[in-house]
NUDOPA-850738 format. One line per field, with one value per residue (C-alpha): residue number from 1; residue in one letter; x, y, z. Coordinates in pm, whole numbers. Layout:
// NUDOPA-850738
marza (NUM	...)
rolo (A	...)
east (X	...)
north (Y	...)
up (Z	...)
***
This chain:
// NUDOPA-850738
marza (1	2	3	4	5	6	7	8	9	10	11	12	13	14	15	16	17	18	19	20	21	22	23	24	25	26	27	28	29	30	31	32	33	34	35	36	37	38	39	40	41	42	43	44	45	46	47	48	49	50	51	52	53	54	55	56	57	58	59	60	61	62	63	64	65	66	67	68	69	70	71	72	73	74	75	76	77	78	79	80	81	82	83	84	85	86	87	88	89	90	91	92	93	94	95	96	97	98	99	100	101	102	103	104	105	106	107	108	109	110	111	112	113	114	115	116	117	118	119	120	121	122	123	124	125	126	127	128	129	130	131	132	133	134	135	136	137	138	139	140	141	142	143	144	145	146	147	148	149	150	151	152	153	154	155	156	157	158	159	160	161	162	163	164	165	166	167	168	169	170	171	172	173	174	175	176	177	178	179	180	181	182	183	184	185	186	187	188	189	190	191	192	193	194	195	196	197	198	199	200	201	202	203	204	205	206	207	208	209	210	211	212	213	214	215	216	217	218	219	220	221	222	223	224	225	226	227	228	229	230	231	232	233	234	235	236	237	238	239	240	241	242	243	244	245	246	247	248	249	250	251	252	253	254	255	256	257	258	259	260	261	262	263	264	265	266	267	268	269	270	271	272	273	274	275	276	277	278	279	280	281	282	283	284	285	286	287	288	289	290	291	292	293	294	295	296	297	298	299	300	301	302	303	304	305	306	307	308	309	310	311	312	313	314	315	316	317	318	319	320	321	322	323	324	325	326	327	328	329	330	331	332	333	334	335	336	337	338	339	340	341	342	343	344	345	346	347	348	349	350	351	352	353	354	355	356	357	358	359	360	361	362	363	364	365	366	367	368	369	370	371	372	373	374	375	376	377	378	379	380	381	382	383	384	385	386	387	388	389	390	391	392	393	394	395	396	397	398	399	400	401	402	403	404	405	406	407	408	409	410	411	412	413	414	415	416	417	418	419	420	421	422	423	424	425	426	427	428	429	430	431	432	433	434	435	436	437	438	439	440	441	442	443	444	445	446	447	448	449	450	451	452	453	454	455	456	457	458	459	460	461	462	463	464	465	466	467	468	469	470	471	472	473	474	475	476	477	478	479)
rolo (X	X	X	X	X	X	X	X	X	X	X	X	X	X	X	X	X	X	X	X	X	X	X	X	X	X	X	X	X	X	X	X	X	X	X	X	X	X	X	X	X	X	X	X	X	X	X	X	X	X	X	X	X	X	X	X	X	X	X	X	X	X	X	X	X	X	X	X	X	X	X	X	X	X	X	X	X	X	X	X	X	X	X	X	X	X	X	X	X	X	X	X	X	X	X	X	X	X	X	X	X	X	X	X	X	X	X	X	X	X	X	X	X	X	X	X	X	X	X	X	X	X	X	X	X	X	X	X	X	X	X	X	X	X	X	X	X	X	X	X	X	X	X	X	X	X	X	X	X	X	X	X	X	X	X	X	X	X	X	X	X	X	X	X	X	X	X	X	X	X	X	X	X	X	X	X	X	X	X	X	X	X	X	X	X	X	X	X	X	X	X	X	X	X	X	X	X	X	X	X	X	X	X	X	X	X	X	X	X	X	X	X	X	X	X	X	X	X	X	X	X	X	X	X	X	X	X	X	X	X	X	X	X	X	X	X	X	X	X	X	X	X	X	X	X	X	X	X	X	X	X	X	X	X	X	X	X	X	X	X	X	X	X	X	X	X	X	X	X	X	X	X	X	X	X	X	X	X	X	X	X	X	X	X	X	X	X	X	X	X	X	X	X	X	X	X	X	X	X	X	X	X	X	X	X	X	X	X	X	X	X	X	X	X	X	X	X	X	X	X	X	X	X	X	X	X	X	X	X	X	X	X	X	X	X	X	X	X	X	X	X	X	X	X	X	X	X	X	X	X	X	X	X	X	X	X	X	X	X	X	X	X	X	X	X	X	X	X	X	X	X	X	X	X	X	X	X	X	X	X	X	X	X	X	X	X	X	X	X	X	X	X	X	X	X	X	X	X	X	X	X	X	X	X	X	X	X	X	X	X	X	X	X	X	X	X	X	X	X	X	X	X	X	X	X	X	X	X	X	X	X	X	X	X	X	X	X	X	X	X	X	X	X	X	X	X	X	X	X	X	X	X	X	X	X	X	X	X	X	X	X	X	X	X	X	X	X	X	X	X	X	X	X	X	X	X	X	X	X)
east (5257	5603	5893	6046	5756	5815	6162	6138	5858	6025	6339	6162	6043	6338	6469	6158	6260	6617	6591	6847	6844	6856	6587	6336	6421	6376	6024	5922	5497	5609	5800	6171	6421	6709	6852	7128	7025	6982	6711	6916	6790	7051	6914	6519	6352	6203	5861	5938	5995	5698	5486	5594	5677	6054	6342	6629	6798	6579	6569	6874	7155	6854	6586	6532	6256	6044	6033	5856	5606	5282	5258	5083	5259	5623	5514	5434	5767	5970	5776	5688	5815	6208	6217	6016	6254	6584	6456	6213	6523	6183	5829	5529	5302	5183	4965	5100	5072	5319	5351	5389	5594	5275	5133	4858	4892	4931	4813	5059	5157	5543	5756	6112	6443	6715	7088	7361	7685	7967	7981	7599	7579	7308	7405	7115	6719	6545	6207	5920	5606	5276	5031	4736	4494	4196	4256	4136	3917	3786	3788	3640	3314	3322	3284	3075	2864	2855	2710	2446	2365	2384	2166	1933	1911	1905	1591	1457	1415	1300	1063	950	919	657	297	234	160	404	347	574	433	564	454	311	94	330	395	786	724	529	620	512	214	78	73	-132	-329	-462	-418	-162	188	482	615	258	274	548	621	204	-8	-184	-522	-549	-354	-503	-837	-1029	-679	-878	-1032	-792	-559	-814	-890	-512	-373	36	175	501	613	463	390	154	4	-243	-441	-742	-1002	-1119	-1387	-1232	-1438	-1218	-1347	-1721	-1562	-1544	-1201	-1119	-823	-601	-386	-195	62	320	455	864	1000	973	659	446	496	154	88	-139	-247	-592	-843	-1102	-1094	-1060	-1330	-1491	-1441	-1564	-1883	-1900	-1830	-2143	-2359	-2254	-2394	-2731	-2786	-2679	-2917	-3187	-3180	-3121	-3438	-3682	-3595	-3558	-3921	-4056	-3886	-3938	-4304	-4369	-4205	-4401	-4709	-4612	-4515	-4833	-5096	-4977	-5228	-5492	-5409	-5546	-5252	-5272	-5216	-4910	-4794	-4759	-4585	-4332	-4274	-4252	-3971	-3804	-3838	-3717	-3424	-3326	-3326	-3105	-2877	-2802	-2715	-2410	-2333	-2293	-2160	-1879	-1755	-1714	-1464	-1287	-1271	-1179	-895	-760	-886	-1095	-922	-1042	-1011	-987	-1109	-1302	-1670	-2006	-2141	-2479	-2381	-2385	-2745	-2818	-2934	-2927	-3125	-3222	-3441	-3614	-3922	-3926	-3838	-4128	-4038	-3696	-3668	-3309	-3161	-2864	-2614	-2310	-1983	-1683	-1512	-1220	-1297	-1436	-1742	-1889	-1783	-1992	-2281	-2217	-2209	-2518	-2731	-2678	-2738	-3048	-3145	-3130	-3314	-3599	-3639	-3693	-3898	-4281	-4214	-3993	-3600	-3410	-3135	-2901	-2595	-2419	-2077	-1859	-1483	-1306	-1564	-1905	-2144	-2390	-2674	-2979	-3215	-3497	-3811	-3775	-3742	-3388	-3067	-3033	-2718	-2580	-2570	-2460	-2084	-2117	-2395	-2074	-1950	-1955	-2305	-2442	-2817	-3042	-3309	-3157	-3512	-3679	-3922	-3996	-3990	-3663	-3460	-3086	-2754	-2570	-2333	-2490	-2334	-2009	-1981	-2026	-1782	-1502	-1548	-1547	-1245	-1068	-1123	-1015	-1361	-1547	-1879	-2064	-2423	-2559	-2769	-3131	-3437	-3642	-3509	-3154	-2904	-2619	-2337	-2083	-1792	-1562	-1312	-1341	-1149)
north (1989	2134	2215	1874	1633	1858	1788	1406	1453	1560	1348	1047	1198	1243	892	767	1023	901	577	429	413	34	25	227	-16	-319	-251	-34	-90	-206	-484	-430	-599	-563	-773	-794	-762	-1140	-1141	-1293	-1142	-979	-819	-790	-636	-801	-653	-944	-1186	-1154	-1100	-1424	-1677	-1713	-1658	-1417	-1704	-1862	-1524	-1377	-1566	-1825	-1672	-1456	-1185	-1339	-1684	-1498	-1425	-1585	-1742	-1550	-1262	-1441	-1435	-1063	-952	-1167	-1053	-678	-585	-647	-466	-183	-154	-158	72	367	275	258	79	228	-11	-321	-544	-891	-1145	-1255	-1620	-1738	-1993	-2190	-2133	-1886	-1540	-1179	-936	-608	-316	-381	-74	-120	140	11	158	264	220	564	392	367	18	-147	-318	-314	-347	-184	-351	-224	-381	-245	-456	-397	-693	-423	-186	-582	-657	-294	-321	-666	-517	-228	-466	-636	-373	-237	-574	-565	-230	-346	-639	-398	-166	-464	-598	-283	-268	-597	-516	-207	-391	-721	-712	-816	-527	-581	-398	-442	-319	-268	-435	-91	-86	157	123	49	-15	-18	-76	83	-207	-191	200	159	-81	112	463	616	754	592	921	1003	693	565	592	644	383	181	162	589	560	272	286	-72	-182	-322	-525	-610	-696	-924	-1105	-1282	-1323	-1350	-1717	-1830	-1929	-1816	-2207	-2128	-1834	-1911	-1622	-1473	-1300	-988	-723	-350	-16	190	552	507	108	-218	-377	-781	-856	-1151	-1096	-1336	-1205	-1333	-1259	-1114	-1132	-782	-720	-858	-849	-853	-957	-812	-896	-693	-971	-728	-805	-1173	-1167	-982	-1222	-1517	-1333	-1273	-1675	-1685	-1434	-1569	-1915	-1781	-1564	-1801	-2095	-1834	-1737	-2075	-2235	-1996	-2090	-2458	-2484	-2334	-2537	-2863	-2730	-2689	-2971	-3212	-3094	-3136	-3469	-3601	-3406	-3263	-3482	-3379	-2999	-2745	-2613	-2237	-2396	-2621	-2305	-2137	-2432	-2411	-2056	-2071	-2293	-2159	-1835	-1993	-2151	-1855	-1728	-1996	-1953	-1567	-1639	-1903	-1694	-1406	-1629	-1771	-1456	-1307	-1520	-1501	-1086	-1183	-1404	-1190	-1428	-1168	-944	-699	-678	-355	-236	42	63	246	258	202	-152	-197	-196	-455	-823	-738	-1086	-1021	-705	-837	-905	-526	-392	-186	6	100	454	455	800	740	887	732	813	609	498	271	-32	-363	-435	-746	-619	-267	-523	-700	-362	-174	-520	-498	-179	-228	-559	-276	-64	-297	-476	-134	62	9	311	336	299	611	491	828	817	1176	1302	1450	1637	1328	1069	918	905	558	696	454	645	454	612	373	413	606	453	662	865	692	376	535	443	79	-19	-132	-380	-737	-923	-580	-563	-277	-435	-759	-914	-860	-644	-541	-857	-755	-1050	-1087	-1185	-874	-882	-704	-356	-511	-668	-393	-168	-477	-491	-67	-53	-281	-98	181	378	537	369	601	751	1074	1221	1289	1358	1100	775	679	732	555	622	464	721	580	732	862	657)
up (6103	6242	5995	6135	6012	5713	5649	5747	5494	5241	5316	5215	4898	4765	4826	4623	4334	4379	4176	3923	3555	3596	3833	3597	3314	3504	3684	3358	3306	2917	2849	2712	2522	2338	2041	1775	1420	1339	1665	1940	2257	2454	2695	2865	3164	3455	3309	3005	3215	3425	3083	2894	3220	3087	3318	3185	3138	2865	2721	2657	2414	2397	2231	1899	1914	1689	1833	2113	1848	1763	1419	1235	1373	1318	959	939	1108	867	576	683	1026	993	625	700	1031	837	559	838	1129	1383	1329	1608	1816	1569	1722	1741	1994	2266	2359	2716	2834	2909	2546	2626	2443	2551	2279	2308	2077	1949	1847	1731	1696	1487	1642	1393	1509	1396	1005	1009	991	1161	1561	1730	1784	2085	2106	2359	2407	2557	2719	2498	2660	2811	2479	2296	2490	2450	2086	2091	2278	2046	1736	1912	2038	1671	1581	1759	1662	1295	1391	1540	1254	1029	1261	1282	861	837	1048	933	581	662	636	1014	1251	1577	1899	2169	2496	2853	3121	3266	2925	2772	2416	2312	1949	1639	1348	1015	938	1266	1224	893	1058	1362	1157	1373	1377	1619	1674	1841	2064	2134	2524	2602	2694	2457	2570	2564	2180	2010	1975	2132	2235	2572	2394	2200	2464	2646	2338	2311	2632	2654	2573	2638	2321	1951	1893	2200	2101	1811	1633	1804	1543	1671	1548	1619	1482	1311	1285	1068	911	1109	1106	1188	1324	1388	1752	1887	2197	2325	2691	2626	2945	2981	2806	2575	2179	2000	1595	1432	1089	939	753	679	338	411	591	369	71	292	334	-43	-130	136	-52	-358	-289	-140	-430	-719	-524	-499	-832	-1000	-840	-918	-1333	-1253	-1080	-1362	-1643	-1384	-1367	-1761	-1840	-1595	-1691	-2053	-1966	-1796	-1914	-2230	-2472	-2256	-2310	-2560	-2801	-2620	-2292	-2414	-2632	-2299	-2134	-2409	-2381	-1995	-2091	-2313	-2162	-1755	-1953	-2120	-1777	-1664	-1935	-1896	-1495	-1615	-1909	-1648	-1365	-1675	-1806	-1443	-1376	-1651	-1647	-1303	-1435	-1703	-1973	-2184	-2328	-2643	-2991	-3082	-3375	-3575	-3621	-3693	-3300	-3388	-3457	-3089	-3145	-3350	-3257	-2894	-2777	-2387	-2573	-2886	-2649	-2566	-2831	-2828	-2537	-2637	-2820	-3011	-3115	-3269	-3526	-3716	-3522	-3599	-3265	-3129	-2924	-2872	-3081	-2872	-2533	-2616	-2683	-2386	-2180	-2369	-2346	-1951	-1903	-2146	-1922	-1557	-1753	-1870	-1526	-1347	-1510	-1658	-1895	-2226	-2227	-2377	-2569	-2726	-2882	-2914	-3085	-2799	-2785	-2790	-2773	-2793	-2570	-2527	-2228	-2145	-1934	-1809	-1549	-1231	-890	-961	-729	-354	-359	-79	-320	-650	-575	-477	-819	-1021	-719	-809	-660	-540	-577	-515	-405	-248	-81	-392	-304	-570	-763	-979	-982	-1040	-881	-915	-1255	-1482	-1400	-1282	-1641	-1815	-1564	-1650	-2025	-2066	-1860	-2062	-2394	-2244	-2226	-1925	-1739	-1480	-1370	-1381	-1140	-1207	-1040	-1169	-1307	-1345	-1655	-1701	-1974	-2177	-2364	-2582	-2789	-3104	-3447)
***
């Protein structure tokens, strides 16, 4: 470029810089006005007048400053604004609203000066206002961006507190969440999955997956029960998935123990059927023949019937008396009476015995001890009834002084319980030998009733390993 383009250059630079006081004022990017004390506009920029839609005109001599004001913000300049202005002499960027000629609003930032004259009194207010419509609307998505945030958090801890497993996954397969049920559920941590694909994370996911395809809605996306293995245990689970848009949100909820209990109520019934009818046929049995032939028998032959049926109903009776006071332990409704007394009492008129009597061997001293007179009966008499049933030999009955307690054991010389079934012989309707094999019969409570009614007085139940045979204990605590 030569040193003329320069100076033409810089010629026309200068007559850009050279620009009036008035001109600044008027074209200003904030909006300006000026106004005696009592709020009669006197003066205003063209910036003002392009803001509101007034001419100058309808401005100045026309209009006070606050009747350029919104209500709410007419109200806070009487009340606040003008005060605080005659008492600070200035007042920085308040947001108010400005209101057009047309009624819409401009939201701006207001600062005020209040001019002395030589005797200090107050002449004049200089009154600038910013246009503050993107810094709104800024702060408007910044509230609302913090509300969703909120709503997210507040999301994320509801969901982190229900009972429901929820899996969101991408559409690549990817996992995007978990929350903390679904990580109990499948036994893993979020942390460890998050962002990896489901099928190498969660074990049978595959399966899983195929079992509940996506629906549209939740109303269209019912439940599907599927089996899972998890590590050495099999798992049920209820899926249902539903297709997000973006991927697909599976529920999970686990009904192992659902299922579980639906399997019991079906034991339950087979075992308690089984075990009824074998008792009825024989008191149906005795007392039909009684009936139609009993004149024609000799008195040892009805003296058996009789006994048949008294013994088969006997029979019958323990299985409701067993079947009755299960569900009431299960309900809460027995509770003990706790008292003190001799243990050998426990002993005495024990009725499912008195037949065997002979093959029970009793060693037992007199210890004092705290607890439930008929529960420890009820326990010893089932533990004497396993006993009995299992072995051909004689029932050990001792009763020892301890630390702290006394000890009840009944050892008996039977077929002795496998190790792998020790833990599970106090479990409601467990039976060691459920096909009857070996022609034991029972529906399972005996053990479980005597766990329940120990428990509740406070004293321990277990078994203790042996060779040959099986010993079970009862400690209670010393008086």
């Amino acid at each position: 470029m030569s040193e003329r383009d320069d100076a033409i250059g810089n010629e026309a630079l200068r007559s850009l810089l050279e620009e009036s006081v008035e001109e600044l004022y008027e074209h200003a990017p904030v909006a300006h006005l000026s106004s005696l004390v009592s709020g009669v506009i006197v003066k205003a920029n063209a910036t003002l007048e392009q803001w509101t839609g007034y001419a100058r005109s309808e401005l100045v001599g026309s209009k006070r400053l606050h009747d350029l004001l919104a209500p709410g913000a007419r109200i806070y300049y009487e009340t606040h604004y003008a005060p605080l202005l005659q008492m600070q002499g200035e007042v920085r960027e308040i947001a108010v609203e400005l209101v057009r000629a047309d009624g819409s609003r401009l939201p701006v930032l207001m600062s005020s000066t209040l001019v002395r004259d030589e005797d200090d009194r107050p002449r004049m207010v200089r009154t600038t206002f910013f246009d503050a419509s993107e810094r709104r609307r800024y702060e408007r998505e910044l509230l609302r961006a913090r509300a969703d945030a909120e709503l997210r958090a507040r999301s994320a801890l509801a969901l982190g507190h229900v009972n429901e497993g929820v899996v969101l996954v991408d559409p690549s397969g990817r996992i995007e969440l978990l929350n903390a049920a679904a990580e109990l559920i499948f036994g893993i941590d979020a942390a460890d999955v998050v962002g990896r694909a489901a099928a190498d994370r969660i074990e049978g996911w595959a399966e899983l997956a195929a079992s509940a395809p996506p629906a549209r809605t939740p109303e269209l996306a019912p439940a599907q029960v599927v089996p899972r293995r998890h590590g050495a245990e099999e798992q049920w689970l209820a899926v249902a998935a539903v297709d997000a848009g973006d991927g697909v949100v599976y529920t999970v909820r686990d009904i192992t123990s659902e299922r579980k209990l639906e399997q019991l109520r079906t034991e339950l019934v087979a075992i308690v059927s089984h075990e009824l009818r074998t008792p009825l046929t024989g008191v149906y049995g005795a007392a039909t023949t009684l009936l139609a032939r009993g004149d024609a028998l000799d008195p040892a032959s009805r003296q058996t019937l009789l006994e048949m049926v008294v013994e088969q109903a006997h029979r019958l009776g323990t299985i409701v008396d067993q079947i009755l006071l299960t569900s009431r332990l299960d309900t809460e409704e027995t509770r003990p009476d706790i008292g003190v007394f001799d243990i050998r009492e426990a002993f005495t008129g024990l009725q499912s015995a008195s037949r065997e009597t002979h093959r029970l061997i009793i060693d037992a001293e007199e210890i004092r001890v705290r607890g439930d007179l008929d529960h420890l009966r009820q326990a010893v008499t089932n533990l004497l009834d396993n006993a009995l049933k299992y072995s051909r030999d004689a029932v050990n009955v001792r009763v020892e002084r301890r630390d702290l307690s006394a000890r009840i054991t009944v050892s008996d010389e039977g077929p002795g319980i496998p190790s792998a079934e020790q833990e599970a012989i106090f479990e409601k309707f467990y039976r060691l030998d459920p096909d009857q094999r070996s022609g034991v019969s029972g529906i399972g409570l005996g053990l479980y009733i005597a766990r329940e009614l120990v428990d509740r007085m406070g004293g321990r139940i277990g078994l203790l390993r042996r060779d040959r045979g099986a010993t079970f204990y009862i400690d209670l605590p010393l008086a």
